[in-house]
PDB file of N, CA, C, O and CB in Angstrom:
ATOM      1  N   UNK A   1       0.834  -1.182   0.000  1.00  0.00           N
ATOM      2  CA  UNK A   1       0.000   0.000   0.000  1.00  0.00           C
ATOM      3  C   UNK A   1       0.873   1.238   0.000  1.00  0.00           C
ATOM      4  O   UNK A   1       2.040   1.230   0.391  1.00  0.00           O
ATOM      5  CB  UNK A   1      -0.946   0.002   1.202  1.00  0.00           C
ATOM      6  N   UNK A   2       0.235   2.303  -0.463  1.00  0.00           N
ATOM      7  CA  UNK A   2       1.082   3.799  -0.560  1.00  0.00           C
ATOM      8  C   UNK A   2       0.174   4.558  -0.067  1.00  0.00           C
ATOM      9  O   UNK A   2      -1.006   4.424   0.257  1.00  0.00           O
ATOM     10  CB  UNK A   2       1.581   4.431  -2.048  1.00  0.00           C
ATOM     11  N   UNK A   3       1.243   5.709  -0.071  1.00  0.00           N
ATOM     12  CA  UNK A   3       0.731   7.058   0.297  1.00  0.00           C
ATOM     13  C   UNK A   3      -0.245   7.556  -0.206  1.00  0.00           C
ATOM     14  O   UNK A   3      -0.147   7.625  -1.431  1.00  0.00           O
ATOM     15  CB  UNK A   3       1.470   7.914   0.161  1.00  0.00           C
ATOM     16  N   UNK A   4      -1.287   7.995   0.260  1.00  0.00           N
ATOM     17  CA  UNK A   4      -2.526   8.235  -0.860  1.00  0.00           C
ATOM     18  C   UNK A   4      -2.312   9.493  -0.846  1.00  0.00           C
ATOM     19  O   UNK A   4      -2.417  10.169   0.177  1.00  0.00           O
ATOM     20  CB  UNK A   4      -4.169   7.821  -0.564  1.00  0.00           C
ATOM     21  N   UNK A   5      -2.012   9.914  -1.888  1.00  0.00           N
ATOM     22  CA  UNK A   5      -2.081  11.308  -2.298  1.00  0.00           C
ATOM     23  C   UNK A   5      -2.181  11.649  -3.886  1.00  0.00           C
ATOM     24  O   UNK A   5      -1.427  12.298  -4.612  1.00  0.00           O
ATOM     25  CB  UNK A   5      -0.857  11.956  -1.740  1.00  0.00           C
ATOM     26  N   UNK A   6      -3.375  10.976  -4.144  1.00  0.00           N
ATOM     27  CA  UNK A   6      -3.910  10.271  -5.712  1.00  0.00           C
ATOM     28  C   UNK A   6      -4.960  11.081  -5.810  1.00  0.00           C
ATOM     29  O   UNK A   6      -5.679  11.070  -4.811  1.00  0.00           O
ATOM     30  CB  UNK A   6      -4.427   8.505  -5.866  1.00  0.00           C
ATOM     31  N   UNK A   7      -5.385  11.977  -6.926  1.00  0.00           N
ATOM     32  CA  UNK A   7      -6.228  12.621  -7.150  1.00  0.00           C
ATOM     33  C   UNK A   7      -6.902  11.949  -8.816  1.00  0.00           C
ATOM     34  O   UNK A   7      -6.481  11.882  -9.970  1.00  0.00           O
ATOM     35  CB  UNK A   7      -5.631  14.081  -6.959  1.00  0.00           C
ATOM     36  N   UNK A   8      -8.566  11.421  -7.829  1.00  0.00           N
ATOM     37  CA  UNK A   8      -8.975  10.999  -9.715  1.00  0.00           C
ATOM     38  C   UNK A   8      -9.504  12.178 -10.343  1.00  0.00           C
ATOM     39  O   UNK A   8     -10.187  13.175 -10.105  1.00  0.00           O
ATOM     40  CB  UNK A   8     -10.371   9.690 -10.035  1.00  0.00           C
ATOM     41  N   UNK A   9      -8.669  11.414 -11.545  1.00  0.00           N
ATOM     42  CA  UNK A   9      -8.856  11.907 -12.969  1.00  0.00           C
ATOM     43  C   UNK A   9     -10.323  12.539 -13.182  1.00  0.00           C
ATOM     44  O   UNK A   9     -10.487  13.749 -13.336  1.00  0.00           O
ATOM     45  CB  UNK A   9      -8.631  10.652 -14.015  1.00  0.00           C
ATOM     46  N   UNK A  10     -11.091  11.852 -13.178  1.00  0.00           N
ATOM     47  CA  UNK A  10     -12.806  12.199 -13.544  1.00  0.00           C
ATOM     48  C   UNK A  10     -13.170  13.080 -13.067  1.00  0.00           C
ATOM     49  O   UNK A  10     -13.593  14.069 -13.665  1.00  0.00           O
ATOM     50  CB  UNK A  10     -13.868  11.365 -13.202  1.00  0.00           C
ATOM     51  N   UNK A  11     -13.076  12.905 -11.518  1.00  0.00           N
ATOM     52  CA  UNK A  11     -13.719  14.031 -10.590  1.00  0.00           C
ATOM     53  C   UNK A  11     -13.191  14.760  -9.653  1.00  0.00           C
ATOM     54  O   UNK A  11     -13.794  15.556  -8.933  1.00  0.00           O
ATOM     55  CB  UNK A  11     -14.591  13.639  -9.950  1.00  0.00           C
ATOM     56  N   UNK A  12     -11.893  14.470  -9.639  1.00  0.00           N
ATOM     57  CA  UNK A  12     -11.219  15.717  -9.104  1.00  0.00           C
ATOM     58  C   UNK A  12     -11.140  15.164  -7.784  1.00  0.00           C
ATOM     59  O   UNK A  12     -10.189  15.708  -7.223  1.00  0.00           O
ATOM     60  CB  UNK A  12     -12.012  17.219  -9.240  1.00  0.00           C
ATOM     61  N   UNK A  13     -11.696  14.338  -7.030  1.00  0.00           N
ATOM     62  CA  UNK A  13     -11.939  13.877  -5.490  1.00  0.00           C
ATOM     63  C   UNK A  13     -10.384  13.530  -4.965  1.00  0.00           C
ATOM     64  O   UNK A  13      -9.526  13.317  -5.821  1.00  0.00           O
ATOM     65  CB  UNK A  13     -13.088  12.333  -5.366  1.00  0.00           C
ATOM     66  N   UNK A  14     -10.014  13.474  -3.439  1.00  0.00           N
ATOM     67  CA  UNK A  14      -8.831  12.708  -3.267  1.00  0.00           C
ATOM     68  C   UNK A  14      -9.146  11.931  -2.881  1.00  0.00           C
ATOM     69  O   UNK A  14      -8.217  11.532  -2.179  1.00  0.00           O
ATOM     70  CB  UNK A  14      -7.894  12.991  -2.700  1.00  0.00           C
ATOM     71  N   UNK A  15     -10.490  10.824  -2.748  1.00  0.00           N
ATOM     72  CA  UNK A  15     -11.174  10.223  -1.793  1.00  0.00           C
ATOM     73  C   UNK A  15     -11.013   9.047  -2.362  1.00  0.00           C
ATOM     74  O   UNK A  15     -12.023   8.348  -2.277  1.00  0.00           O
ATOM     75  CB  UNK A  15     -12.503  10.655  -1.469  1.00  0.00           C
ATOM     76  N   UNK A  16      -9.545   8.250  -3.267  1.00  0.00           N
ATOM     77  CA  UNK A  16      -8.615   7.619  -3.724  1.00  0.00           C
ATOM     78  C   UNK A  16      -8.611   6.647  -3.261  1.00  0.00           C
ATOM     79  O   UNK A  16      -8.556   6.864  -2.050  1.00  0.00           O
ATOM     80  CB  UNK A  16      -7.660   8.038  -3.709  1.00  0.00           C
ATOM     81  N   UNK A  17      -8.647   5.160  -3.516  1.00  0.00           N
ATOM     82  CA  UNK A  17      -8.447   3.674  -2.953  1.00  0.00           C
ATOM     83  C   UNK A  17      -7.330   3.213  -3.754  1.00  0.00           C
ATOM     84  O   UNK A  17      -7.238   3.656  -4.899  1.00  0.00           O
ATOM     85  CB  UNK A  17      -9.784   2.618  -3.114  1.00  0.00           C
ATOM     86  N   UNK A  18      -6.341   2.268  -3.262  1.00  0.00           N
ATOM     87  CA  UNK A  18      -5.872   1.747  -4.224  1.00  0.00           C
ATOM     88  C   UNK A  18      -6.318   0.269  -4.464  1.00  0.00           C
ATOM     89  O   UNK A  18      -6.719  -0.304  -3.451  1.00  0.00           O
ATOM     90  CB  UNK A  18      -4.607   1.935  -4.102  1.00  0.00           C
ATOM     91  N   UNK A  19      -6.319  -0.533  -5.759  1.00  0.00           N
ATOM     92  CA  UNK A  19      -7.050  -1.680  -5.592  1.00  0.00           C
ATOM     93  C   UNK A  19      -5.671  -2.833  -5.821  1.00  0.00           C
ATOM     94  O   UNK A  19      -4.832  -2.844  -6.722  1.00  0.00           O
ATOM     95  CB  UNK A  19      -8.476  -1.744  -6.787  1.00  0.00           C
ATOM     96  N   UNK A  20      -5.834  -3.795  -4.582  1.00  0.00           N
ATOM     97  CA  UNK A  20      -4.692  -4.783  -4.285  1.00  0.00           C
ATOM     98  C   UNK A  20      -5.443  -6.061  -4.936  1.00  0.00           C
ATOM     99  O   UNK A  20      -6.518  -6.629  -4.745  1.00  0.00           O
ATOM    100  CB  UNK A  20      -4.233  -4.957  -2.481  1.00  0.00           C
ATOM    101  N   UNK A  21      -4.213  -6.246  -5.897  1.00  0.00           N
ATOM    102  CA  UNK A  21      -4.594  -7.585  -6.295  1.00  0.00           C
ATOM    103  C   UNK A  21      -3.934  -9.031  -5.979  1.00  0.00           C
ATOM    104  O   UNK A  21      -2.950  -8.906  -5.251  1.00  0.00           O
ATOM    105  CB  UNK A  21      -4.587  -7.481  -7.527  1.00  0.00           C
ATOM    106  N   UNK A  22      -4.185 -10.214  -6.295  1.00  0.00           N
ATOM    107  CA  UNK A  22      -3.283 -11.424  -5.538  1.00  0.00           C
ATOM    108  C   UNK A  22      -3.794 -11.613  -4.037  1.00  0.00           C
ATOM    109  O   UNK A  22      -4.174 -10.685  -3.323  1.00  0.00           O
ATOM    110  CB  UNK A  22      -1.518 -10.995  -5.459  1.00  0.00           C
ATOM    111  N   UNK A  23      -3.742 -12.995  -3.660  1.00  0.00           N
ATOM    112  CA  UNK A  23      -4.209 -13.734  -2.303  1.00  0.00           C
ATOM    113  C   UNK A  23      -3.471 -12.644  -1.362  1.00  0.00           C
ATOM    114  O   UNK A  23      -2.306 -12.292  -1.181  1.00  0.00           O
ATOM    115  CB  UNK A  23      -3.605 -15.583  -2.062  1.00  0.00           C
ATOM    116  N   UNK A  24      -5.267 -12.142  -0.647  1.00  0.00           N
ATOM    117  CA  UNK A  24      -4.495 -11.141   0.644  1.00  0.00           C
ATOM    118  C   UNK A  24      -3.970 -12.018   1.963  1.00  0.00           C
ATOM    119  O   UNK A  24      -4.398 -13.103   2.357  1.00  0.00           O
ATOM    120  CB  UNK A  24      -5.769  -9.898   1.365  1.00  0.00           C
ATOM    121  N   UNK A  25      -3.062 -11.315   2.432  1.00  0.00           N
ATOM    122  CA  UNK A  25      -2.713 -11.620   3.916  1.00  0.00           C
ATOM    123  C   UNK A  25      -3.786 -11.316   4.393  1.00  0.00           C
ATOM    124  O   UNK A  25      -4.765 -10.942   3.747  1.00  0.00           O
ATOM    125  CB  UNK A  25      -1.587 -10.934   4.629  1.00  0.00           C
ATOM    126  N   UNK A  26      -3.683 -11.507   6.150  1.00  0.00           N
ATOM    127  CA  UNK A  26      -4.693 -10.947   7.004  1.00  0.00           C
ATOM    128  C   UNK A  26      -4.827  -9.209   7.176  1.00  0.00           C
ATOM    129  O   UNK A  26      -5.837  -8.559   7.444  1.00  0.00           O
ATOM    130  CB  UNK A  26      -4.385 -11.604   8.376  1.00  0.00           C
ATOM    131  N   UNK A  27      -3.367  -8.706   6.906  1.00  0.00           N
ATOM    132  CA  UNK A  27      -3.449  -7.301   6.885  1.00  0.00           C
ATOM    133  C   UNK A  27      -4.025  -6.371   5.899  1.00  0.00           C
ATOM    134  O   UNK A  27      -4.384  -5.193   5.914  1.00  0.00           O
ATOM    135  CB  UNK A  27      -2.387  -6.966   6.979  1.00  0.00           C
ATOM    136  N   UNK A  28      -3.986  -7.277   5.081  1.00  0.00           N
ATOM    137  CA  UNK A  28      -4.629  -6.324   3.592  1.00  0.00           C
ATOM    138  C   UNK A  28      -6.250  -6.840   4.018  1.00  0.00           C
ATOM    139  O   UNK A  28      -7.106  -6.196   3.412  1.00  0.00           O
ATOM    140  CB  UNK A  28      -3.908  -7.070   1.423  1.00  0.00           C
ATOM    141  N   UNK A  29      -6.703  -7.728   4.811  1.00  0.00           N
ATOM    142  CA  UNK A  29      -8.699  -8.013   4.573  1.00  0.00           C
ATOM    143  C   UNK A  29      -8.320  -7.068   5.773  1.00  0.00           C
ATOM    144  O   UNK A  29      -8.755  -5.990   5.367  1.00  0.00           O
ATOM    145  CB  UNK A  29      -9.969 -10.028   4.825  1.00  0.00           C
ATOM    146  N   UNK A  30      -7.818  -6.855   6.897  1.00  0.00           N
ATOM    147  CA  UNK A  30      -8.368  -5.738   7.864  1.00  0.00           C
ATOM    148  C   UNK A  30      -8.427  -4.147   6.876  1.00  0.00           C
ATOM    149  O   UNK A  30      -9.329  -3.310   6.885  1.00  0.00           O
ATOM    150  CB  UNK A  30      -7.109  -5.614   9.417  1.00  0.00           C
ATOM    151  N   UNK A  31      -7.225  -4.136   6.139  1.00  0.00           N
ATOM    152  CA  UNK A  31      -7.777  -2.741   5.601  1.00  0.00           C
ATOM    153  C   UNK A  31      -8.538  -2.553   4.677  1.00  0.00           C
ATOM    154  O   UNK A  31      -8.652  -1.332   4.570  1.00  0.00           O
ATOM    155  CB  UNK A  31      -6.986  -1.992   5.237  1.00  0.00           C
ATOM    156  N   UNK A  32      -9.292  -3.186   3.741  1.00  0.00           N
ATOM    157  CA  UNK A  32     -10.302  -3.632   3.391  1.00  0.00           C
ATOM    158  C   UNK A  32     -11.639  -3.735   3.889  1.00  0.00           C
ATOM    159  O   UNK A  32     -12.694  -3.561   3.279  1.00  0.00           O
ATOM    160  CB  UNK A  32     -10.002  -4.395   3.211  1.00  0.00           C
ATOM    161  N   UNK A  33     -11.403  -4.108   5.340  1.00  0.00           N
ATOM    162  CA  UNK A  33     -12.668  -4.111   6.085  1.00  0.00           C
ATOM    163  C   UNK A  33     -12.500  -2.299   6.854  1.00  0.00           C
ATOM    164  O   UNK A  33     -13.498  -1.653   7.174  1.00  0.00           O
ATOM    165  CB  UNK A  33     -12.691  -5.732   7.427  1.00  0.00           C
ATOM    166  N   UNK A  34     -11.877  -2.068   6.926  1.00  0.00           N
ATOM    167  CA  UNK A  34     -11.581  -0.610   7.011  1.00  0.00           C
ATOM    168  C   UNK A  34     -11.824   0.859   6.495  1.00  0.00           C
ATOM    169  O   UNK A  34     -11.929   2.007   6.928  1.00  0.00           O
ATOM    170  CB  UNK A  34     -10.770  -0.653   6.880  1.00  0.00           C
ATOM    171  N   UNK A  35     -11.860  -0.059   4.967  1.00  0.00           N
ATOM    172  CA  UNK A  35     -12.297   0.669   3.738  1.00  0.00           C
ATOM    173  C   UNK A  35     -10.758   1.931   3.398  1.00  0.00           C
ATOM    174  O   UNK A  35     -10.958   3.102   3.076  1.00  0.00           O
ATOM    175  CB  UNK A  35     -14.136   1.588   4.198  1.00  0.00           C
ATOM    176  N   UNK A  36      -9.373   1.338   3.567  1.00  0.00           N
ATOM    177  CA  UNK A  36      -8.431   1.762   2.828  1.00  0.00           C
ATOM    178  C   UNK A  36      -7.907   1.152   2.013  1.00  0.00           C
ATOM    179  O   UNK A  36      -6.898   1.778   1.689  1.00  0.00           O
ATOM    180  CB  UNK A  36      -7.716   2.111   3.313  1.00  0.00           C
ATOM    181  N   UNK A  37      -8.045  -0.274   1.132  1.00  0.00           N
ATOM    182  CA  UNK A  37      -8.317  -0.946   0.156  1.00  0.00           C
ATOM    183  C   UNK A  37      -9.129  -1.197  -0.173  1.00  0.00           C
ATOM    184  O   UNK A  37     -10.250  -1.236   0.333  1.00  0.00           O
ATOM    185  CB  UNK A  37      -8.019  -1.602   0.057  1.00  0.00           C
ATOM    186  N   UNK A  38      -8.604  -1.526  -1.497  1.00  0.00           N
ATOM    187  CA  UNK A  38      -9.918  -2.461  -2.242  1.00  0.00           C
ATOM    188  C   UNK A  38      -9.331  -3.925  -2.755  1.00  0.00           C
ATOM    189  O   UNK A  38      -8.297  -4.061  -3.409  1.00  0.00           O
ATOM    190  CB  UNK A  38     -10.626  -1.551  -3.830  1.00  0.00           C
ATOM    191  N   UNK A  39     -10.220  -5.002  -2.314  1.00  0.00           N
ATOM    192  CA  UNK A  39      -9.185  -6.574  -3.032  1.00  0.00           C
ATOM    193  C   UNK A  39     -10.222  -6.894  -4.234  1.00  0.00           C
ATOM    194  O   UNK A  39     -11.438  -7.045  -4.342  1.00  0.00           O
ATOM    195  CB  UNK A  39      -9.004  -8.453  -1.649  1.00  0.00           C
ATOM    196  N   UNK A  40      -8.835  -6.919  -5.264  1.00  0.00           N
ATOM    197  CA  UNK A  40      -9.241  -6.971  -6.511  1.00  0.00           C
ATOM    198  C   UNK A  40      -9.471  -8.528  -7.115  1.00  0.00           C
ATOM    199  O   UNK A  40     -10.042  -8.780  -8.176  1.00  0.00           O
ATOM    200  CB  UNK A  40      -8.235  -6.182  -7.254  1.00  0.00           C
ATOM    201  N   UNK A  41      -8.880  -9.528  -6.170  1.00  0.00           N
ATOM    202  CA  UNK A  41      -9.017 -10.926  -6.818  1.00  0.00           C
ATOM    203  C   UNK A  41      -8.138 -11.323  -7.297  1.00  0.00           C
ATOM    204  O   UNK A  41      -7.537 -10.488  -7.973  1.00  0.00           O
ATOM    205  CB  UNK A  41      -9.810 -11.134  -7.676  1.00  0.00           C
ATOM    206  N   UNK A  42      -7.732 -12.270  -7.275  1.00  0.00           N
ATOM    207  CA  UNK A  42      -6.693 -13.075  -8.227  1.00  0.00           C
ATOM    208  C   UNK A  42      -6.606 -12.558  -9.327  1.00  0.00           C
ATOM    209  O   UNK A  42      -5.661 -11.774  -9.417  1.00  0.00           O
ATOM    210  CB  UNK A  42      -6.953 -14.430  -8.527  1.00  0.00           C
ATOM    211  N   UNK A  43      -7.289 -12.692 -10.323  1.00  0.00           N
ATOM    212  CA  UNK A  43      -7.256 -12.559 -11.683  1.00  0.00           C
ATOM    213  C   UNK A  43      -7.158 -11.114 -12.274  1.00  0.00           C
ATOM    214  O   UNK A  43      -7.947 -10.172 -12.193  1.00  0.00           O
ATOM    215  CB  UNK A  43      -8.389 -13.198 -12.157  1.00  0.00           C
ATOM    216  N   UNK A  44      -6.123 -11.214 -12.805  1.00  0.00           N
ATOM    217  CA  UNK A  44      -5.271  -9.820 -13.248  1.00  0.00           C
ATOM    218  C   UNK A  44      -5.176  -9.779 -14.892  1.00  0.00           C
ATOM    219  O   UNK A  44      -4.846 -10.724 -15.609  1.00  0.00           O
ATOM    220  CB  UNK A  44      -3.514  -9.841 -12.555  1.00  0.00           C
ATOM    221  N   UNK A  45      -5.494  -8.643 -15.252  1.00  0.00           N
ATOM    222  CA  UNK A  45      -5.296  -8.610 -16.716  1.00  0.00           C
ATOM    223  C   UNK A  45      -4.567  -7.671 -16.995  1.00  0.00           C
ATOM    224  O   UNK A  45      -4.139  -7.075 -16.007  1.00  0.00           O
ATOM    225  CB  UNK A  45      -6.375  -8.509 -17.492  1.00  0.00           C
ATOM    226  N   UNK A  46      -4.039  -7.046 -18.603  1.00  0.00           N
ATOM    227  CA  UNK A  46      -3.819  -6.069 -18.567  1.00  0.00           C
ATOM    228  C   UNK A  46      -4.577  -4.685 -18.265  1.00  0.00           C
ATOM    229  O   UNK A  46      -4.052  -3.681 -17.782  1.00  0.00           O
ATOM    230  CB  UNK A  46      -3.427  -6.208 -19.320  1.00  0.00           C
ATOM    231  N   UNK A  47      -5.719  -4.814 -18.591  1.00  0.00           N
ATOM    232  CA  UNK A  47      -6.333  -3.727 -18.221  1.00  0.00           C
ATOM    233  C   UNK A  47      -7.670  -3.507 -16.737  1.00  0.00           C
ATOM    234  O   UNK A  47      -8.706  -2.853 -16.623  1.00  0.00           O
ATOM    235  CB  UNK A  47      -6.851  -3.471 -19.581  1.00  0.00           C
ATOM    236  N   UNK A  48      -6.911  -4.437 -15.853  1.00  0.00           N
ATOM    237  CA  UNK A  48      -7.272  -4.538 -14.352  1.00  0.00           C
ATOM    238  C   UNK A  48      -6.650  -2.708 -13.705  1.00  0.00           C
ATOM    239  O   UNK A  48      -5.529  -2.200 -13.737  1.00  0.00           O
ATOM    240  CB  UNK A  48      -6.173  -6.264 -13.500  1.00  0.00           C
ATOM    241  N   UNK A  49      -7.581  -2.340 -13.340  1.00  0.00           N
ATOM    242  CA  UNK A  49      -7.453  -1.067 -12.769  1.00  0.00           C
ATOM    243  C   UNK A  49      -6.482  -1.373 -11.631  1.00  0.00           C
ATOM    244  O   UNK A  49      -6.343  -2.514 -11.190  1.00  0.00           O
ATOM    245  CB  UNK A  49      -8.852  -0.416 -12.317  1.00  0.00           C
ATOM    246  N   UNK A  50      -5.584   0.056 -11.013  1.00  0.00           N
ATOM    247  CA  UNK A  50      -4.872   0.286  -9.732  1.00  0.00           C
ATOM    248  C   UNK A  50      -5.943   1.105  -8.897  1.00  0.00           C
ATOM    249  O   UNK A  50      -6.384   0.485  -7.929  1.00  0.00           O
ATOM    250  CB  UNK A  50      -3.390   1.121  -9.940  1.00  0.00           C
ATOM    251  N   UNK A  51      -6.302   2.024  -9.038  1.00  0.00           N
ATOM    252  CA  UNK A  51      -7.137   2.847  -8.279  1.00  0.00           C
ATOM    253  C   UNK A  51      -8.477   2.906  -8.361  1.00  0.00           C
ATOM    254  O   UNK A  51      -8.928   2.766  -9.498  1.00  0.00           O
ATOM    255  CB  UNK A  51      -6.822   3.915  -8.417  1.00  0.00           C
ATOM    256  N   UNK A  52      -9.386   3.104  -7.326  1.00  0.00           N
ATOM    257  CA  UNK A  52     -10.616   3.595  -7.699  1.00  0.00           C
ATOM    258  C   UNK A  52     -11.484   4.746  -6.566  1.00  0.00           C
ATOM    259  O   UNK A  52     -11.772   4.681  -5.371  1.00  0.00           O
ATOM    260  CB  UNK A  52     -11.420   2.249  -7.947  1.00  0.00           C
ATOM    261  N   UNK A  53     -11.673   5.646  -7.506  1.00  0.00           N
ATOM    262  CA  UNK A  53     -12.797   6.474  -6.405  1.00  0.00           C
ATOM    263  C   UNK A  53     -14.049   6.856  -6.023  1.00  0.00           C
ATOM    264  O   UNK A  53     -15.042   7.376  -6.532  1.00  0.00           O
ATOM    265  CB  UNK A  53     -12.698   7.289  -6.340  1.00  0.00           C
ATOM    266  N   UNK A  54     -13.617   6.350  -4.752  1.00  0.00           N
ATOM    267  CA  UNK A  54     -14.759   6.209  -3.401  1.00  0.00           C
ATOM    268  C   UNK A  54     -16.050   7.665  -3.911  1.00  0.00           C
ATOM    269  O   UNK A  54     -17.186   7.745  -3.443  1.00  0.00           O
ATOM    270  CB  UNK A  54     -13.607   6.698  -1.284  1.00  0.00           C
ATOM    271  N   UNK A  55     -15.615   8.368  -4.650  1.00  0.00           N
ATOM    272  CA  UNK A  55     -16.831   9.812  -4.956  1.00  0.00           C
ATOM    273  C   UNK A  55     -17.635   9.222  -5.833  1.00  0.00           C
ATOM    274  O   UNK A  55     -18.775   8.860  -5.544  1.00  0.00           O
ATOM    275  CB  UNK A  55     -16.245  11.429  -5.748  1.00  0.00           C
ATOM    276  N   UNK A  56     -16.799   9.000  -7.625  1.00  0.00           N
ATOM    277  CA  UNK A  56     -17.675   8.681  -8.461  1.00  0.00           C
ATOM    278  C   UNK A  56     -17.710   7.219  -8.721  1.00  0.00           C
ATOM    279  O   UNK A  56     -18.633   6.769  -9.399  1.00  0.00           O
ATOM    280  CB  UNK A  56     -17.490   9.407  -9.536  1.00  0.00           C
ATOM    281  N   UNK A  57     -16.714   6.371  -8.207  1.00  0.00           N
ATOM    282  CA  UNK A  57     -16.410   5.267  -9.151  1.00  0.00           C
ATOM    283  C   UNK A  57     -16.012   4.659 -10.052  1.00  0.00           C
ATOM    284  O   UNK A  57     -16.307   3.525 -10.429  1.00  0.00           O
ATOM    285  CB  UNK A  57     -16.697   5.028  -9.348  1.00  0.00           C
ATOM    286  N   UNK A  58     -15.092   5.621 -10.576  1.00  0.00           N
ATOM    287  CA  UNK A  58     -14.244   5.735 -11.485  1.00  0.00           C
ATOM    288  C   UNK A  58     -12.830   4.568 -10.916  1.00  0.00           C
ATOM    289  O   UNK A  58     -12.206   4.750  -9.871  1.00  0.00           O
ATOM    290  CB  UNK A  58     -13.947   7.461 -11.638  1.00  0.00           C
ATOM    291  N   UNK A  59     -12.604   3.534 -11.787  1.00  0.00           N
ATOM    292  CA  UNK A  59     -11.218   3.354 -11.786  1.00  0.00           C
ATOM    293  C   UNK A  59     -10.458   3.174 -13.224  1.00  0.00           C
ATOM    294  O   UNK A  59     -10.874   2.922 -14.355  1.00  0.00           O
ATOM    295  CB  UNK A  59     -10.993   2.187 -10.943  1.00  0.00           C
ATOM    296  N   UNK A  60      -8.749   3.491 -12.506  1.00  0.00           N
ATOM    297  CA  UNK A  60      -8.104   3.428 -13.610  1.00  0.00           C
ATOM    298  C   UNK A  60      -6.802   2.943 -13.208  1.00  0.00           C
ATOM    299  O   UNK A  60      -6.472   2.521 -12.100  1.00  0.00           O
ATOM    300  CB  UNK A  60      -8.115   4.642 -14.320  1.00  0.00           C
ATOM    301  N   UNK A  61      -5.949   3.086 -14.497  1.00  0.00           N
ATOM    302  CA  UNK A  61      -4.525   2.552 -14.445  1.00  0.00           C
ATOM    303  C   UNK A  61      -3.537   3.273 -13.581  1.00  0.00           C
ATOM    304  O   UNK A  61      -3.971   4.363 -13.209  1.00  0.00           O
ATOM    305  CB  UNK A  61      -3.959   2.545 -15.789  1.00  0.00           C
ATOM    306  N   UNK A  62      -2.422   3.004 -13.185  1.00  0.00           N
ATOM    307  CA  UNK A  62      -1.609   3.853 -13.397  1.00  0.00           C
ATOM    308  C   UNK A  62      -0.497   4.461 -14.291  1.00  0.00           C
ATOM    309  O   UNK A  62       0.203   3.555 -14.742  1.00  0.00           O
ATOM    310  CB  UNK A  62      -1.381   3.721 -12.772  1.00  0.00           C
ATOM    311  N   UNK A  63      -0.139   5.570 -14.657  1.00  0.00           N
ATOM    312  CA  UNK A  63       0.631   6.113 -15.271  1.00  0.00           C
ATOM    313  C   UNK A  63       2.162   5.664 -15.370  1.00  0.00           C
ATOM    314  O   UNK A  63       2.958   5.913 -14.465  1.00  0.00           O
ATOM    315  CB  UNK A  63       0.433   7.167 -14.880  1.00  0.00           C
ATOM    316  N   UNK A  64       2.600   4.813 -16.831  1.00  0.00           N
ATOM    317  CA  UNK A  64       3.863   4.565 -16.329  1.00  0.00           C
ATOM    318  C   UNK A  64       4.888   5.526 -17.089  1.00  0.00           C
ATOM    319  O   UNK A  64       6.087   5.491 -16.814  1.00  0.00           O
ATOM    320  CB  UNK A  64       4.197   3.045 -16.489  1.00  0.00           C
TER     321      UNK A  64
END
């Protein structure tokens, strides 16, 4: 997990998740149940989002 200091694209919100993918530990379902992740599931593609926001619902990639 990182520093959230992610502003979405769409709507301007900082109200930013990042979405963790791959079998969580126990620490990633507490923050999850927390609501500072999001678990994305095993199954990863290329165009499996990193972020999503909690305002509109918007997710997206990140910038490489």
């Amino acid at each position: 997990m990182q520093e959230n200091n992610l502003i979405c694209p769409k709507c301007g919100s900082k109200n930013v998740l990042e979405i963790l993918y791959g079998y969580p530990d126990y620490k990633a379902f507490e923050e999850a149940e927390k609501g500072n992740i999001i678990l994305g599931g095993c199954c990863i593609s290329d165009n499996s989002p990193d972020f999503h926001c909690k305002d509109c619902n918007y997710e997206w990639k990140k910038e490489k």
